[in-house]
C-alpha positions in Angstrom: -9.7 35.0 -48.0 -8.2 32.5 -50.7 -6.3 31.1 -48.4 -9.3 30.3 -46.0 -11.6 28.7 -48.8 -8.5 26.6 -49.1 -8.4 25.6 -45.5 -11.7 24.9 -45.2 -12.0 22.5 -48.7 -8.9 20.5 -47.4 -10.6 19.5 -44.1 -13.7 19.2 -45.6 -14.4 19.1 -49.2 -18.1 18.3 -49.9 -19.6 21.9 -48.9 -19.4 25.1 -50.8 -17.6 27.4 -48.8 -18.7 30.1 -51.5 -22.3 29.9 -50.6 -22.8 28.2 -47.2 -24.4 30.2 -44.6 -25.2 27.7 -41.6 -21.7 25.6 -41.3 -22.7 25.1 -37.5 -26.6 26.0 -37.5 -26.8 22.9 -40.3 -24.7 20.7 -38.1 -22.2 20.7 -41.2 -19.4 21.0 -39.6 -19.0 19.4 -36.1 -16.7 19.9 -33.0 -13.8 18.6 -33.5 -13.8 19.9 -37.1 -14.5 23.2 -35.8 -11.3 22.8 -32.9 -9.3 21.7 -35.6 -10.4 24.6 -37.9 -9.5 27.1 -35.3 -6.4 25.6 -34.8 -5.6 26.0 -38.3 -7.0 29.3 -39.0 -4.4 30.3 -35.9 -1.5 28.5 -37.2 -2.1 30.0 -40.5 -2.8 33.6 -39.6 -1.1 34.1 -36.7 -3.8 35.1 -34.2 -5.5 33.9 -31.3 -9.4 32.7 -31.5 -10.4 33.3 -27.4 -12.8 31.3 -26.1 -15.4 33.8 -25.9 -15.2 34.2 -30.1 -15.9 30.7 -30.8 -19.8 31.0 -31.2 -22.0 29.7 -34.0 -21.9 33.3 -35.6 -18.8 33.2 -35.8 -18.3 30.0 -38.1 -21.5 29.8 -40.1 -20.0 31.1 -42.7 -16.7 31.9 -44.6 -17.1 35.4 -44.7 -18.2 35.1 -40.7 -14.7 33.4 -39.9 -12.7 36.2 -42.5 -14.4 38.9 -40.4 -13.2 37.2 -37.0 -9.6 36.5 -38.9 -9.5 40.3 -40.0 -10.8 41.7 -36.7 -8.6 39.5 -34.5 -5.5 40.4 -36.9 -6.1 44.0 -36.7 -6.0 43.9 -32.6 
C-alpha cells in the first residue's frame, strides 16, 4: 500500500491520500490523471484494470484502489 501512496503523491501531491475519501466525487482528480493512474498502478503491479472496474468507487479513495489492486492481483 506504500508503494500506492507513493504513486499517487508523485502525480499529484497537494491531497492527502491518507484521509481523502472522494478523489473523483470532489472532482480532485480528473481524467486523464485517473488514465494515467491506472496505467501506472498496472505497470507497477502487474495487473489489468478492465474497463468495467474503472468506476468512481473504485478510485475515491486509496484504500478503494488497494482493494481493486489486491482483488485484481489475487485473480
Amino acid at each position: 500500500m506504500e508503494r500506492l501512496y507513493e504513486i499517487l503523491e508523485e502525480m499529484q501531491p497537494e491531497f492527502d491520500y491518507h484521509k481523502e475519501t472522494a478523489l473523483i466525487d470532489d472532482h480532485l482528480l480528473d481524467s486523464l490523471t485517473v488514465l494515467a493512474l491506472i496505467s501506472e498502478l498496472e505497470d507497477e503491479f502487474d495487473i489489468t484494470i478492465p474497463a468495467v472496474e474503472i468506476v468512481p468507487e473504485n478510485f475515491n479513495s486509496a484504500e478503494a484502489m488497494w482493494a481493486l489492486i489486491t482483488r485484481l492481483m489475487e485473480e
